[in-house]
C-alpha atoms as one frame of an Amber mdcrd trajectory, in Angstrom:
protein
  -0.455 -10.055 -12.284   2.102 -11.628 -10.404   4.714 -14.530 -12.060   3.424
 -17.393  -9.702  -0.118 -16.446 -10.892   0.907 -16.424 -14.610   2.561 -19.733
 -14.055  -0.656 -21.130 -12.914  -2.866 -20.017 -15.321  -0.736 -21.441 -18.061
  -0.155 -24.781 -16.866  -3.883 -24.662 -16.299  -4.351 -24.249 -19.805  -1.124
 -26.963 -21.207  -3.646 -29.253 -18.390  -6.820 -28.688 -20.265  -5.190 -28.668
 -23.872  -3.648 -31.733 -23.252  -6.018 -33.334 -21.467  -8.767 -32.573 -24.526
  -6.154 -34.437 -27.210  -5.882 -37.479 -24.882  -9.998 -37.771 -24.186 -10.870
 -36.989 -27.834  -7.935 -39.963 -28.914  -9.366 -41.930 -26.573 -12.565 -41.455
 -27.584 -12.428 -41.438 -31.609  -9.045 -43.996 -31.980  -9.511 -47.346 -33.863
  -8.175 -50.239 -32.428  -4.686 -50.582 -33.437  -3.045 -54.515 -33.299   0.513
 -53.026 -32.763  -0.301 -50.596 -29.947  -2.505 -50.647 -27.192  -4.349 -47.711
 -26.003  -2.083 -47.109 -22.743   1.111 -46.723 -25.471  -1.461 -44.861 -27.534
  -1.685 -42.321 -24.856   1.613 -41.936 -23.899   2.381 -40.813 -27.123   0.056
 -38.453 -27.437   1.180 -37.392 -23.910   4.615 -36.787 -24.859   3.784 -35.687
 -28.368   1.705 -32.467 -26.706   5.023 -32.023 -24.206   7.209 -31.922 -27.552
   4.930 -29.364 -28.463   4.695 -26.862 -25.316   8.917 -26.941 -25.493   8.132
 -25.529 -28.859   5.740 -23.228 -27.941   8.435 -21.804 -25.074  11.279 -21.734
 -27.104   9.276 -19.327 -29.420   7.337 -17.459 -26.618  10.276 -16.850 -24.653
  13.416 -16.836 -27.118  12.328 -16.390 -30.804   9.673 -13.160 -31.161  10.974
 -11.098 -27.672  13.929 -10.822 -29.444  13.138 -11.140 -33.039   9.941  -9.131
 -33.504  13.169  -5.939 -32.668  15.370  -7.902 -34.888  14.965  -9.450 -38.041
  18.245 -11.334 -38.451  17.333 -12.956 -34.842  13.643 -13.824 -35.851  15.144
 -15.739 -39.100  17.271 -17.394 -37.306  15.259 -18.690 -33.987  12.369 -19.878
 -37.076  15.337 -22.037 -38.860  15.755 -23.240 -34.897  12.100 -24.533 -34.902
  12.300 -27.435 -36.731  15.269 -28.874 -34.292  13.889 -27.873 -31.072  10.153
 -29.611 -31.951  12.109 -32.818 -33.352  14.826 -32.999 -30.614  12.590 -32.720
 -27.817  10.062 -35.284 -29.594  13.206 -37.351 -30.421  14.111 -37.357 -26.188
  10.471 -38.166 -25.257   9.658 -41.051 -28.086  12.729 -42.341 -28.997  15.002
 -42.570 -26.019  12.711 -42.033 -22.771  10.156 -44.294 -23.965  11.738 -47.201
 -24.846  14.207 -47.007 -21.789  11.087 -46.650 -19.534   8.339 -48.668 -21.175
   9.760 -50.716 -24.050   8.687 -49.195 -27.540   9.430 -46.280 -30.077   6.845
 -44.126 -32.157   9.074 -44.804 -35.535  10.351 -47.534 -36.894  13.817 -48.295
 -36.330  16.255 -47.471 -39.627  14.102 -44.098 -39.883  16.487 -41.413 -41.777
  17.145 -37.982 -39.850  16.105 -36.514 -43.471  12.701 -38.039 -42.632  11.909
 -37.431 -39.234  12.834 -33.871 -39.531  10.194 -33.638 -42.835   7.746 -35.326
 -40.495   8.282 -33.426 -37.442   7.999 -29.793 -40.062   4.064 -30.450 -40.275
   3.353 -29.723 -36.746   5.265 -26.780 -36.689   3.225 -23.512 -38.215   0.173
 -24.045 -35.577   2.515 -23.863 -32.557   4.930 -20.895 -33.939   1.838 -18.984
 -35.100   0.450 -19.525 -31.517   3.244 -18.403 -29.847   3.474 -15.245 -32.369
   0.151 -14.358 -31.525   0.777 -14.919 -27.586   3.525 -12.713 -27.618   1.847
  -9.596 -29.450  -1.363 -10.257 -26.931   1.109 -10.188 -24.126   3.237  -6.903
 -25.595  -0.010  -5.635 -25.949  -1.191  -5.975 -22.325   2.592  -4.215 -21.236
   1.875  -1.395 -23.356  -1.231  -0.532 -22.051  -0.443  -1.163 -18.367   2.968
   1.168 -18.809  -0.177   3.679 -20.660  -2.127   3.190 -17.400   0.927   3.959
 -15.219   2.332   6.610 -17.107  -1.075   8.531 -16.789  -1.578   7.233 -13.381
   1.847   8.960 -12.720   0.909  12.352 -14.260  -2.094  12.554 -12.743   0.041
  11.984  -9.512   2.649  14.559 -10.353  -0.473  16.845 -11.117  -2.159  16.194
  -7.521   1.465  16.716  -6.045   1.922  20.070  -7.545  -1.550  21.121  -6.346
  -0.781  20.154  -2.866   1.943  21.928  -2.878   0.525  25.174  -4.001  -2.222
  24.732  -1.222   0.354  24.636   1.132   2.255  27.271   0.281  -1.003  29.233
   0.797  -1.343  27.546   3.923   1.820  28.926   4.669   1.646  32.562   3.576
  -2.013  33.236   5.474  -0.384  31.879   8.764   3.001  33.904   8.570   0.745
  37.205   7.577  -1.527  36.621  10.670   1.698  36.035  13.070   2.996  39.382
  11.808  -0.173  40.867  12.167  -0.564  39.642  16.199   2.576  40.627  16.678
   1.507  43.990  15.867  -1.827  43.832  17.744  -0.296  43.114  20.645   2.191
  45.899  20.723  -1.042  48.102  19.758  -3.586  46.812  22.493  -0.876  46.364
  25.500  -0.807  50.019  26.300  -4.517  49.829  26.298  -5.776  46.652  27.822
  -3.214  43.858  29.660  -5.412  40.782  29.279  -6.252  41.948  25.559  -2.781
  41.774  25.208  -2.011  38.524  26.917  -4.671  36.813  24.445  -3.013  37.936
  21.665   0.588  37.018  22.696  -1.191  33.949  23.867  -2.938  32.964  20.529
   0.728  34.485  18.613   2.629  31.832  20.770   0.117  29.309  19.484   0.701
  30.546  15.573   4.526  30.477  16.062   4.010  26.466  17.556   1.714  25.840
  14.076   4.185  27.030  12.121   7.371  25.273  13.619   8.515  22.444  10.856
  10.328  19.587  11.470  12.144  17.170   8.892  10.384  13.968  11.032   7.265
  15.947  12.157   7.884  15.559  15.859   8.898  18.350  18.616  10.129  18.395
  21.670   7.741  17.240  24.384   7.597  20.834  26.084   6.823  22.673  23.502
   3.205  20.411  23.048   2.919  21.020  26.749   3.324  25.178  26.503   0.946
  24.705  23.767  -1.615  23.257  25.541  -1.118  26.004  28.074  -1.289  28.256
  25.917  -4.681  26.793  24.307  -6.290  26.282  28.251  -5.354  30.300  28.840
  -7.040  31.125  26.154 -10.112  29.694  26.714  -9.691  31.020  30.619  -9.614
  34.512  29.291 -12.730  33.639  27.059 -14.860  32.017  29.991 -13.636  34.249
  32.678 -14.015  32.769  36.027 -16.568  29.963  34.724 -13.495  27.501  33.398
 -12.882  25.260  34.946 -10.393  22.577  33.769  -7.543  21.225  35.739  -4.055
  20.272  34.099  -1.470  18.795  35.667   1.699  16.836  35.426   3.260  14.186
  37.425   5.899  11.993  37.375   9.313  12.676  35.892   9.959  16.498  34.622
   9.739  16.585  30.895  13.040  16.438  29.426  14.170  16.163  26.179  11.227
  13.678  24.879  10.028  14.366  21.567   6.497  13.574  20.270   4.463  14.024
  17.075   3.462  17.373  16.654  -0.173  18.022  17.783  -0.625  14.376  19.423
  -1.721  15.707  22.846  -4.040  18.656  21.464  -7.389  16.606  20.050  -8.258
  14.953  23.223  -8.183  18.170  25.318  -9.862  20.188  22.290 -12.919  17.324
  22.161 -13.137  17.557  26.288 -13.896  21.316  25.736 -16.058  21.059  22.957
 -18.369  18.144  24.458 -17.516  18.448  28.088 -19.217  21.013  30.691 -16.384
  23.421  31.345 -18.345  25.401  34.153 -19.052  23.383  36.975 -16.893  23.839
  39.661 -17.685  20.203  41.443 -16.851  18.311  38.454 -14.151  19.911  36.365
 -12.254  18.834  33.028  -9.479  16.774  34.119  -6.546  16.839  32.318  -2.847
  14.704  33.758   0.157  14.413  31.838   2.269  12.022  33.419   5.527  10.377
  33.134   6.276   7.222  34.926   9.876   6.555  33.486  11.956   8.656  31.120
  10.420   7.064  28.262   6.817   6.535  29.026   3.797   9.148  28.785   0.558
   8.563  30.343  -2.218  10.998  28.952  -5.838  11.041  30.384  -8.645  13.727
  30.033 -11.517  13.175  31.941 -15.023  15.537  31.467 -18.599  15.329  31.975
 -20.328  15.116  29.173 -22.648  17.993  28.213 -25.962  18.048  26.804 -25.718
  20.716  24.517 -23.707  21.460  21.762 -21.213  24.060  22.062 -19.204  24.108
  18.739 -21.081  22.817  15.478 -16.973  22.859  14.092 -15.811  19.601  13.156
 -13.405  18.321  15.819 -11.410  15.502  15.320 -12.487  12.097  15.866 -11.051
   9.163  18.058 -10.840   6.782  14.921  -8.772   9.643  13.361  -6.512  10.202
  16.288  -6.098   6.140  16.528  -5.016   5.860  12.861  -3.023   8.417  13.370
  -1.076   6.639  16.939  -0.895   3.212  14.494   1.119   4.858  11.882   3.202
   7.003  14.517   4.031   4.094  17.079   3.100   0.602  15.814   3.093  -1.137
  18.939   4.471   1.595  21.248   0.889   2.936  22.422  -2.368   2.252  24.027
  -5.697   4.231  23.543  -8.356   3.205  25.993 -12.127   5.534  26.231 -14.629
   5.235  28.382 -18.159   6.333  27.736 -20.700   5.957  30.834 -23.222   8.469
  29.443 -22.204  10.641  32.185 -18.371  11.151  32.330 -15.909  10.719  29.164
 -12.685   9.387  29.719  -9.624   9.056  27.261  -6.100   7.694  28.448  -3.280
   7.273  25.860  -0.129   5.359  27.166   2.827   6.416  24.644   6.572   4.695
  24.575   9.147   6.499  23.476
């Protein structure tokens, strides 16, 4: 809970606490020939605002300190009866007759006297504002419980994920090798064997590229989507047909999030028809300016269901673009039931 909050909630309960004394005086007070009920009140008023500076000094000053200290504790209790009479003494005996003419004692009153007085009023507050403080200490304690489990069971989750990828990293290294070595194998025997294997290696070696700010170089997404496109030429044979081109600018030294480009042209293959010559999968990478990428994929959309593999969605990709580029990017899609169109529009 917040300070400002905290600060509410307590004056909200000084208003109700004080409001109750005044309403019940009001309500059970015999007439009095020396005071009428308006000076009445204002007693009582100041009388309950005597007794929240009590309250404080305890709450804040006396048992923080003194429930770790005894010395402290003795001392800030021997404090109580000066801080309660003082700050009556301010409200009822100076402010109120500067501001409205009249005093709660009579005058000649000893010191010896109004201190005895004041003493009464004194073991409600203090034990309040004992028992507020080990309700309050109590909350703390279990909150730091809460967090320090909170953070074990975080360190726990981190250590797991870490492990995972680790295994994520040995299975993709060991399959690299192992192209590597098919495609030295199958060359002598079959050329386009050999190209899909160097093709789909070339892909592994892009997965496994790391990056201290996850991005890469904007050419290396590009040879990785040609990469991806030959391989599913090789696959289809002469029935593929998807179109990728670039225009604009060349690609320089632009760098992008790895794998940005890759989910719109994988969902065009998986949903699009790939084999009709009149109406092929459309896929421009352009660069107006240096620092500006245009990316559109256009396909028809097919009627069947090629993959039952979970792709990945557009609501996926666009959380993704929001934490990437705040305010550098704009995803448009356009679904006519016959044709699916995505454009993203990236700044650098």
């Amino acid at each position: 809970m917040n300070r400002s909050r905290i600060i509410l909630y307590q004056a909200l309960c000084w208003a109700l606490i004080i409001g109750y004394d005044l309403v019940f005086h009001i309500l059970t007070a015999k007439p009095n020939p020396k005071l009428s009920l308006g000076k009445e009140l204002l007693l009582q008023f100041t009388f309950g605002l005597a007794t929240m500076s009590l309250f404080y000094y305890c709450y804040v000053f006396v048992f923080p300190r003194g429930l770790r200290q005894w010395p402290l504790l003795v001392l800030g209790l021997l404090g109580t009866p000066l801080v309660f009479a003082g700050s009556r003494y301010l409200l009822q005996e100076v402010l109120l007759p500067f501001f409205f003419g009249f005093h709660n004692y009579y005058p000649g009153t000893t010191l010896s006297y109004y201190l005895i007085d004041n003493a009464y009023y004194l073991p409600p507050t203090i034990v309040l504002a004992g028992a507020a403080v080990l309700v309050r200490d109590a909350f703390v304690r279990e909150k730091e419980r809460e967090n320090q489990l909170l953070l074990q069971v975080l360190e726990q989750e981190k250590t797991q994920a870490e492990l995972a990828f680790l295994r994520t990293q040995i299975n993709p290294h060991f399959l690299y090798n192992t192209l590597n070595y098919l495609y030295a194998t199958a060359y002598p025997v079959s050329e386009p064997l050999a190209e899909a294997v160097l093709r789909l290696s070339d892909l592994m070696r892009y997965l496994l590229h790391d990056s201290p700010d996850g991005q890469v170089e904007l050419s290396k997404e590009v040879e990785y989507l040609d990469n991806y496109l030959a391989l599913h030429r090789l696959r289809f044979e002469e029935k593929f047909f998807v179109n990728f081109r670039q225009t604009g600018v060349p690609v320089g030294g632009q760098r992008v999030a790895t794998l940005l480009l890759i989910p719109f042209v994988e969902n065009a293959l998986k949903h699009g028809v790939l084999t009709q010559a009149a109406h092929p999968v459309a896929i421009e990478l352009a660069l107006p300016t240096p620092n500006q990428l245009t990316f559109s994929v256009s396909n028809r959309i097919s009627q069947h269901q090629k993959d039952a593999t979970t792709g990945v969605g557009l609501p996926n990709i666009g959380r993704r673009l929001a934490l990437l580029y705040p305010g550098r990017h704009t995803l448009s899609v356009h679904n006519d039931g016959q044709t699916y169109h995505t454009q993203l529009e990236l700044h650098f």
